[in-house]
PDB file of N, CA, C and O in Angstrom, chain B, residues numbered from 101:
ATOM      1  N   UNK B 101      46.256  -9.124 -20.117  1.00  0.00           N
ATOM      2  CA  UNK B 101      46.367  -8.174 -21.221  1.00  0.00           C
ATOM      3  C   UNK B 101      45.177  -8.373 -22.157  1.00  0.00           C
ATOM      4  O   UNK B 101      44.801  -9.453 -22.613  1.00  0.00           O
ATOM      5  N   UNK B 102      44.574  -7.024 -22.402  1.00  0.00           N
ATOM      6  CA  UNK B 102      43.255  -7.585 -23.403  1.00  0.00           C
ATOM      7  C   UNK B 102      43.562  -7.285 -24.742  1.00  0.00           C
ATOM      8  O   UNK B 102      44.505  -6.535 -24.993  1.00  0.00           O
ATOM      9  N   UNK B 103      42.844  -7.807 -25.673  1.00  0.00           N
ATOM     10  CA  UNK B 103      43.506  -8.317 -27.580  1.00  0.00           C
ATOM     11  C   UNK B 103      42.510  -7.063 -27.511  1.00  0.00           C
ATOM     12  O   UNK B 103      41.692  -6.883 -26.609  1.00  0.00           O
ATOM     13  N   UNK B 104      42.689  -6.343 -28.463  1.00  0.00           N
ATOM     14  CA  UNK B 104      41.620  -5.261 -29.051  1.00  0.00           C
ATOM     15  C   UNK B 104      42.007  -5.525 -30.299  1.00  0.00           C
ATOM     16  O   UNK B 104      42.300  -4.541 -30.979  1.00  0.00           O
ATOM     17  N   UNK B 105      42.122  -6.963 -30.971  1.00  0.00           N
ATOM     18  CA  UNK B 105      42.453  -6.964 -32.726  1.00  0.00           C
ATOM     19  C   UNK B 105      40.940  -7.563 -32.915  1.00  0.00           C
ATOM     20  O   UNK B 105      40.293  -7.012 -33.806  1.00  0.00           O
ATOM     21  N   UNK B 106      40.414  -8.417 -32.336  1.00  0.00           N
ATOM     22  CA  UNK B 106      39.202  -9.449 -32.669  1.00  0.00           C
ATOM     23  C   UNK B 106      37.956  -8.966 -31.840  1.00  0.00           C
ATOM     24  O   UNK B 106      37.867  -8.638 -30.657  1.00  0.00           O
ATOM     25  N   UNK B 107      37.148  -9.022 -32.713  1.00  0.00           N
ATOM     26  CA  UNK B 107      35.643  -8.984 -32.137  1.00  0.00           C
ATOM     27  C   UNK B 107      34.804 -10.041 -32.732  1.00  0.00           C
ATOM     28  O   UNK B 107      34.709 -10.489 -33.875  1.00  0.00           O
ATOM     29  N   UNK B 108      34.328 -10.257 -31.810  1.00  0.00           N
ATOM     30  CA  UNK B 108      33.385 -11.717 -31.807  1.00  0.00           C
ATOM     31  C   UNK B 108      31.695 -10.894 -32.798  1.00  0.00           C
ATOM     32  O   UNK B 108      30.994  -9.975 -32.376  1.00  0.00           O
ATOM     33  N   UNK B 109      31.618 -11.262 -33.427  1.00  0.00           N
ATOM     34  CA  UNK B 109      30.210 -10.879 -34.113  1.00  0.00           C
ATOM     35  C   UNK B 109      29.028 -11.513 -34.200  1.00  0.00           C
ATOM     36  O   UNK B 109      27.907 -11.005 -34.249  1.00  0.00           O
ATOM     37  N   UNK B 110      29.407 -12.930 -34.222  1.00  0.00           N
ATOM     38  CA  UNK B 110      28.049 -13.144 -33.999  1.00  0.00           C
ATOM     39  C   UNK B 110      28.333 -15.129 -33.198  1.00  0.00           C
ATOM     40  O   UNK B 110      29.008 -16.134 -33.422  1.00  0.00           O
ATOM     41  N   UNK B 111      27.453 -14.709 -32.396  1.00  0.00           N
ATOM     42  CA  UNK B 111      27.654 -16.508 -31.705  1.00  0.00           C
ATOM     43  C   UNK B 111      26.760 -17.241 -31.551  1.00  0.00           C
ATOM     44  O   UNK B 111      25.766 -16.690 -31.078  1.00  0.00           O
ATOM     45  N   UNK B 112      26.650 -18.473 -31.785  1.00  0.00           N
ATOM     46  CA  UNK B 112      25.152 -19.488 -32.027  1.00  0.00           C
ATOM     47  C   UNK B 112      25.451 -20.412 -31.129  1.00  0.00           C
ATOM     48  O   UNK B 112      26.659 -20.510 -30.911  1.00  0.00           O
ATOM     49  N   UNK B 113      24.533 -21.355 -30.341  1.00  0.00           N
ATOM     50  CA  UNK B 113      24.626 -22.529 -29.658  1.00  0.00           C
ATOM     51  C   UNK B 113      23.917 -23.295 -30.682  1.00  0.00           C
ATOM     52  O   UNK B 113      22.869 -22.842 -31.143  1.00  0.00           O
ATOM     53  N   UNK B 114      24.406 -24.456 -31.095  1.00  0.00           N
ATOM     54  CA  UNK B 114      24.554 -25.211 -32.503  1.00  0.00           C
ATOM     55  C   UNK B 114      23.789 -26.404 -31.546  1.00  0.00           C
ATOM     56  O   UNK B 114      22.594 -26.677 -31.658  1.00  0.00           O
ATOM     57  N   UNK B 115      24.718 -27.053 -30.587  1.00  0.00           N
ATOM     58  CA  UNK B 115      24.063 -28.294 -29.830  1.00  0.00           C
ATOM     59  C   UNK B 115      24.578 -28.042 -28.445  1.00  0.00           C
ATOM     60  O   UNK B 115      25.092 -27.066 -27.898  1.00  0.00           O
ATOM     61  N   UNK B 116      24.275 -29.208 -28.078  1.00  0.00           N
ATOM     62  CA  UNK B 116      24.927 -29.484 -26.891  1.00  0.00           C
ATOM     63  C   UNK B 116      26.356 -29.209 -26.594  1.00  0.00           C
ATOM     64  O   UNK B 116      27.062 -29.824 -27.393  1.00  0.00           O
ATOM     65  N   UNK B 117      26.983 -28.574 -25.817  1.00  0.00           N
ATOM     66  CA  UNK B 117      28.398 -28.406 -25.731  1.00  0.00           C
ATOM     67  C   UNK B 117      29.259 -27.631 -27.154  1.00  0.00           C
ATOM     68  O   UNK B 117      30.446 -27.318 -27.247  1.00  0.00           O
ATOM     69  N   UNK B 118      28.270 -27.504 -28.034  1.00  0.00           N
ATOM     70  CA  UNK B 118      28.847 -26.966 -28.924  1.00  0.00           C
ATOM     71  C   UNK B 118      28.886 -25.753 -29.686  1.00  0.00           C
ATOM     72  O   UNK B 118      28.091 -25.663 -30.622  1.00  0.00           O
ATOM     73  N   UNK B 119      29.833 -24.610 -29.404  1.00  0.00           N
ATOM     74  CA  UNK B 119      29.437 -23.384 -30.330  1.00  0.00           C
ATOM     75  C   UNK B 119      29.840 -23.301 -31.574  1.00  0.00           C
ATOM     76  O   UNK B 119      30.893 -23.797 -31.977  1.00  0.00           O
ATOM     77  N   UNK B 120      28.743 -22.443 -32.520  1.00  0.00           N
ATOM     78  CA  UNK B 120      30.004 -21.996 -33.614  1.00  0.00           C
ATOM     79  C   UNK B 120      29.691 -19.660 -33.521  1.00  0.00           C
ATOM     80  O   UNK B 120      28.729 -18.913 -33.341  1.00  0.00           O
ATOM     81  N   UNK B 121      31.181 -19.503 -33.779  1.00  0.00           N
ATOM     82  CA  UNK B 121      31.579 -18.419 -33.404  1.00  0.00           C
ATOM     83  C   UNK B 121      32.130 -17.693 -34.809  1.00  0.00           C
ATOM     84  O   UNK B 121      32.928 -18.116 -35.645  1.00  0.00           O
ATOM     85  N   UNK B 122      31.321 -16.321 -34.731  1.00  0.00           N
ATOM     86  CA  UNK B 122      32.042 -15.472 -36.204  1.00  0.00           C
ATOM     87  C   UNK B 122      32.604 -14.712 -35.457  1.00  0.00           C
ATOM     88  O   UNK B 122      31.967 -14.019 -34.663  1.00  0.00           O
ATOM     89  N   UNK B 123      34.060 -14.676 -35.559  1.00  0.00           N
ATOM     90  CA  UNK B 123      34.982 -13.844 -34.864  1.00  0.00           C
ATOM     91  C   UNK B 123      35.734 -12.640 -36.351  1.00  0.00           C
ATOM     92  O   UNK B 123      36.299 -13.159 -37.313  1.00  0.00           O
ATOM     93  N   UNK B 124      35.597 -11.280 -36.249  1.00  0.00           N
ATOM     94  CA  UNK B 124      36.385 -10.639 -36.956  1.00  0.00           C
ATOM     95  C   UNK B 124      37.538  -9.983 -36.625  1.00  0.00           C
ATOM     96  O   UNK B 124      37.768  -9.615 -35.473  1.00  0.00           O
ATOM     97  N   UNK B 125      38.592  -9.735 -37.930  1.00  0.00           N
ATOM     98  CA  UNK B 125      40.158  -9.290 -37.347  1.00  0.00           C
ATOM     99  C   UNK B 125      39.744  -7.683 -37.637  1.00  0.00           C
ATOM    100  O   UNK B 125      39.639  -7.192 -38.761  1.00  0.00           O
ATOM    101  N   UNK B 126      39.594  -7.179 -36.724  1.00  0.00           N
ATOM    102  CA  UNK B 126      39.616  -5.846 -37.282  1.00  0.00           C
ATOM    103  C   UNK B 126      40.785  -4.867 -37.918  1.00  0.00           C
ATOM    104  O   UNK B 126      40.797  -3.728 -38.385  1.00  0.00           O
ATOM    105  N   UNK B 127      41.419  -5.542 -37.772  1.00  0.00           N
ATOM    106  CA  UNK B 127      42.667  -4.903 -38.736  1.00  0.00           C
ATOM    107  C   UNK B 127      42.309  -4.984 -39.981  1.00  0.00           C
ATOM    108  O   UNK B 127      42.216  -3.979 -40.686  1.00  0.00           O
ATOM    109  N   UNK B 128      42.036  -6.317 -40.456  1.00  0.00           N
ATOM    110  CA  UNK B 128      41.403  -7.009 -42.130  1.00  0.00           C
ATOM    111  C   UNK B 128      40.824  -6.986 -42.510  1.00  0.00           C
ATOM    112  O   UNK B 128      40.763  -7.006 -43.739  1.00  0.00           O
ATOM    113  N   UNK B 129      39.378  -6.885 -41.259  1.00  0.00           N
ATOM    114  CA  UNK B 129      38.093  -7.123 -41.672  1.00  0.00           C
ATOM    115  C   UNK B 129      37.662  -8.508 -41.931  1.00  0.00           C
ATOM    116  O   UNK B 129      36.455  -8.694 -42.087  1.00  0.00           O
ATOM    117  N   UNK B 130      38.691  -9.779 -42.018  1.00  0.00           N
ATOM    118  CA  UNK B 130      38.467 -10.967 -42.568  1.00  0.00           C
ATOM    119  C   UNK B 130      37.649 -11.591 -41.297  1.00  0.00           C
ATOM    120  O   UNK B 130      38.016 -11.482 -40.127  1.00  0.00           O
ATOM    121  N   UNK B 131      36.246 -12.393 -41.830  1.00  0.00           N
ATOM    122  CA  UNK B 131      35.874 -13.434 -40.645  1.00  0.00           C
ATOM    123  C   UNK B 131      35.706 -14.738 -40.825  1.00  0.00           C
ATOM    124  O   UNK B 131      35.288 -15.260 -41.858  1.00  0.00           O
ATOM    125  N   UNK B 132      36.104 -15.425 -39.586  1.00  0.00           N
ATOM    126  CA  UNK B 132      36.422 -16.616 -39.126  1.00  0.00           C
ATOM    127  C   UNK B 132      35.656 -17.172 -38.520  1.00  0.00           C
ATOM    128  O   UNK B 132      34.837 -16.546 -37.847  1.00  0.00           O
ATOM    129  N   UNK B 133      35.675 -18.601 -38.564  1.00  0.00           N
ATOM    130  CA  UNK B 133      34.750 -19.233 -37.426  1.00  0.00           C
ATOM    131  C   UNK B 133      34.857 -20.213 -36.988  1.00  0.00           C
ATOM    132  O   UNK B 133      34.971 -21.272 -37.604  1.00  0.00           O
ATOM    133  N   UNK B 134      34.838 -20.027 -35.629  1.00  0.00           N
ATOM    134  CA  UNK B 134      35.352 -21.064 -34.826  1.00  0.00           C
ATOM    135  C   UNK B 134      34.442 -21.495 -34.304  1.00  0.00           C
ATOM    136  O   UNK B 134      33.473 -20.795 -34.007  1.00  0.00           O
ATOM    137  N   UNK B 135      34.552 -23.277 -33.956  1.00  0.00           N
ATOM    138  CA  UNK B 135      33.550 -23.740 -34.050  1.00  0.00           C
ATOM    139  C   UNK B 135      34.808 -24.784 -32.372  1.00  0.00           C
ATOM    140  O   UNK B 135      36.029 -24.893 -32.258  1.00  0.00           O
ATOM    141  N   UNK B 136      33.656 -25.278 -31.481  1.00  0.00           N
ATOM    142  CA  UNK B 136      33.939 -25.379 -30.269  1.00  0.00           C
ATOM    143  C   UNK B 136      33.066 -26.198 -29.949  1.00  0.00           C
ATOM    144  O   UNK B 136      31.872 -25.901 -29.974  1.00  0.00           O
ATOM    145  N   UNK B 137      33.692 -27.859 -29.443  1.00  0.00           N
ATOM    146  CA  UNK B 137      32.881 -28.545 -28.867  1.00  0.00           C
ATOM    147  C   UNK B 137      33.953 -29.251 -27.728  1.00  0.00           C
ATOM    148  O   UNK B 137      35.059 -29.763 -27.902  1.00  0.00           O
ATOM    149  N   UNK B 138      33.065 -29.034 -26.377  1.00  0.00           N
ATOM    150  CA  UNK B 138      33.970 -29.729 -25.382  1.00  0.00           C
ATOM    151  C   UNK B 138      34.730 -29.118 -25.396  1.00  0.00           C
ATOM    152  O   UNK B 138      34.703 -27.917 -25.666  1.00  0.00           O
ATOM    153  N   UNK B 139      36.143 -30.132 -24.948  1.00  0.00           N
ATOM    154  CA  UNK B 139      37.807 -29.469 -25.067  1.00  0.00           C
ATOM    155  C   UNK B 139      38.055 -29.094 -26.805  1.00  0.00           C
ATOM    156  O   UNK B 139      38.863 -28.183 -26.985  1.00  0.00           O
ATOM    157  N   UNK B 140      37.730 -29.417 -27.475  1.00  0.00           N
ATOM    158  CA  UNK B 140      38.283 -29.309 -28.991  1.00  0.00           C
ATOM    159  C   UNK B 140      37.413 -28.455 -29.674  1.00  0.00           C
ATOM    160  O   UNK B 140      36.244 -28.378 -29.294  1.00  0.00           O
ATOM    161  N   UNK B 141      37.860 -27.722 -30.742  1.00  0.00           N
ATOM    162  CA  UNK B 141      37.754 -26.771 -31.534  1.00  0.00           C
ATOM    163  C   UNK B 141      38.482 -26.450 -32.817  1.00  0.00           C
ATOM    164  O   UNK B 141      39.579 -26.967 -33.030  1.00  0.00           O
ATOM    165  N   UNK B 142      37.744 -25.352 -33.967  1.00  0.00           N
ATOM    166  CA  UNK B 142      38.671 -25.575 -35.191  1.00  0.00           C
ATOM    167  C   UNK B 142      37.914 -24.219 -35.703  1.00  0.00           C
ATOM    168  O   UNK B 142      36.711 -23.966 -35.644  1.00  0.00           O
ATOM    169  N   UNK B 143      39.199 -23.262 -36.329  1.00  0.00           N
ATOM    170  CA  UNK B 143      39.123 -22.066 -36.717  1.00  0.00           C
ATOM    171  C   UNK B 143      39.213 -22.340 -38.116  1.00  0.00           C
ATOM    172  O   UNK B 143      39.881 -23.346 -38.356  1.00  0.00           O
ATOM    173  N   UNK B 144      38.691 -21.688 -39.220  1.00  0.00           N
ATOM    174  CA  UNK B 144      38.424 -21.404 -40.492  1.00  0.00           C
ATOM    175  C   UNK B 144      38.055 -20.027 -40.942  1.00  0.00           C
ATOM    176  O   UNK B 144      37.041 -19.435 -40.573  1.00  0.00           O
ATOM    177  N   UNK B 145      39.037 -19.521 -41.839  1.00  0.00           N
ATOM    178  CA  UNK B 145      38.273 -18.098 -42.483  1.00  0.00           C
ATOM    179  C   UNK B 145      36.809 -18.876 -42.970  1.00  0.00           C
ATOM    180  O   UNK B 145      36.650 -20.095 -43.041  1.00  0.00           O
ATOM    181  N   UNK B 146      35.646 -17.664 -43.327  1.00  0.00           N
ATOM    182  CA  UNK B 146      34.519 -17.492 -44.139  1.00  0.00           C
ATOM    183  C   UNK B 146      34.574 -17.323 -45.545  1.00  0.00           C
ATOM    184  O   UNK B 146      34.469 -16.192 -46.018  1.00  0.00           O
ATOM    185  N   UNK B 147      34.693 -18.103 -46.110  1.00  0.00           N
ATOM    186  CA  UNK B 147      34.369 -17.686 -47.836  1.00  0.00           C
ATOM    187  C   UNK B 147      33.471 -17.419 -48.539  1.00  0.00           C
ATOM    188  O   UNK B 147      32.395 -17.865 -48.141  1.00  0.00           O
ATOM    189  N   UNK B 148      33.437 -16.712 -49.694  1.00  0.00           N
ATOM    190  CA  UNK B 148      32.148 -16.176 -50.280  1.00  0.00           C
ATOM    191  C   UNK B 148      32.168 -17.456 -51.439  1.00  0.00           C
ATOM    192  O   UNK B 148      32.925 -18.421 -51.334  1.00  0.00           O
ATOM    193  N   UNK B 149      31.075 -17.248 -52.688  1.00  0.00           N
ATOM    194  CA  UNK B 149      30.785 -18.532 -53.410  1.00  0.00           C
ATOM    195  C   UNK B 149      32.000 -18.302 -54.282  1.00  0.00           C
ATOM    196  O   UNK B 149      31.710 -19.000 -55.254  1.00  0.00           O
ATOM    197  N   UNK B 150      33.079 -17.809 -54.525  1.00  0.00           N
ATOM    198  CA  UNK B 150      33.618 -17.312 -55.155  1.00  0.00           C
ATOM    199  C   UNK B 150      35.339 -18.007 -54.813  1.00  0.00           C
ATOM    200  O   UNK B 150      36.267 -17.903 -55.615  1.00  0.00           O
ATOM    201  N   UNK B 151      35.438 -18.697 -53.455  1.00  0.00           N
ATOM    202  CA  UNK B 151      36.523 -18.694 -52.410  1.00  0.00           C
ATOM    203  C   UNK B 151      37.324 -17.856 -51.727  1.00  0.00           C
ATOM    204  O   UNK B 151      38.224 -18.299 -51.012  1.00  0.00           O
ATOM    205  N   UNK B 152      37.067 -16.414 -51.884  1.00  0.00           N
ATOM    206  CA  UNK B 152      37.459 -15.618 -51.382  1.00  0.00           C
ATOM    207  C   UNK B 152      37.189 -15.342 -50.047  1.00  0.00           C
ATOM    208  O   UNK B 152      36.036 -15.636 -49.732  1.00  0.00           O
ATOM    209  N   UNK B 153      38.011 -14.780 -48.980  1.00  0.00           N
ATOM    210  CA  UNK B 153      37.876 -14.118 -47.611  1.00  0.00           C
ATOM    211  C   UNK B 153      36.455 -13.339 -47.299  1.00  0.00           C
ATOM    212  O   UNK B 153      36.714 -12.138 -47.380  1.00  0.00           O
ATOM    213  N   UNK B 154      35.242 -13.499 -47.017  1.00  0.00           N
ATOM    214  CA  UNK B 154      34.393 -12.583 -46.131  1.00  0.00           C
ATOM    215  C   UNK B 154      35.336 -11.760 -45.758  1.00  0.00           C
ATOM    216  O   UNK B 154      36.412 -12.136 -45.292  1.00  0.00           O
ATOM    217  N   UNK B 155      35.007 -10.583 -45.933  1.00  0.00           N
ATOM    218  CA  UNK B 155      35.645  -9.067 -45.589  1.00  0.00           C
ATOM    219  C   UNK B 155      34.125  -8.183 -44.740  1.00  0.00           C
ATOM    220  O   UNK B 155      32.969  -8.320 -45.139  1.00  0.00           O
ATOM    221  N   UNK B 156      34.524  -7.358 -43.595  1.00  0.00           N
ATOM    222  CA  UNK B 156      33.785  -6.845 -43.189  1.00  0.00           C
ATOM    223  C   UNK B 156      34.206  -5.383 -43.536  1.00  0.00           C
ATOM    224  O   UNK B 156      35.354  -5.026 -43.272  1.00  0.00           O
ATOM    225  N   UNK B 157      33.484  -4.681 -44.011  1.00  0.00           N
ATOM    226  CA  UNK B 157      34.059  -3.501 -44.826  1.00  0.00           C
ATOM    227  C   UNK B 157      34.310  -2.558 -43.790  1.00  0.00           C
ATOM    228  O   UNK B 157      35.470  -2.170 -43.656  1.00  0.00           O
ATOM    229  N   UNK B 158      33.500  -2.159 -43.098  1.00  0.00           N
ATOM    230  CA  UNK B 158      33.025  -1.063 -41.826  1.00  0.00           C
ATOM    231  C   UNK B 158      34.290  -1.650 -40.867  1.00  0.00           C
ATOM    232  O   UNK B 158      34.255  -0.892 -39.898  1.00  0.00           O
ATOM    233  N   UNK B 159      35.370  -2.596 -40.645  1.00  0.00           N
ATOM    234  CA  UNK B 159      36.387  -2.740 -39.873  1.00  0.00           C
ATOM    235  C   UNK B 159      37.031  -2.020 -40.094  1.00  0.00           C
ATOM    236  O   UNK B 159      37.537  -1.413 -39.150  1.00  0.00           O
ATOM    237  N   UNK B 160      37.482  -1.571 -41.811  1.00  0.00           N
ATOM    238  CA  UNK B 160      38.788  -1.227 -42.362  1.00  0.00           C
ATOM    239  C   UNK B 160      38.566   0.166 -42.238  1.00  0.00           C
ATOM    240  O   UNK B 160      39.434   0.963 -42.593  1.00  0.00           O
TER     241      UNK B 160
END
């Protein structure tokens, strides 16, 4: 079954074995980033200087 809620926006190879990933909810617009090394990994919203949610406006 494929998710059509998330789109991946932008993806970096950081190091060795390791990505970090801006994934957006397009329902929210809110982005996240998941960050992936090896077997282990760890998701976090994006905050602005402010602590608020990164919002992608053009989702909503």
């Amino acid at each position: 079954m494929e998710n059509d809620r998330f789109d991946i926006k932008e993806k970096e190879g950081v190091s060795f074995m390791t990505d970090a990933i801006v994934i957006v909810d397009k329902e929210t617009g809110v982005n996240y980033l998941y960050v992936c090394r090896g077997y282990g990994g760890g998701l976090t919203p994006l905050l602005d200087a402010e602590g608020k949610p990164i919002v992608t406006k053009w989702y909503r």
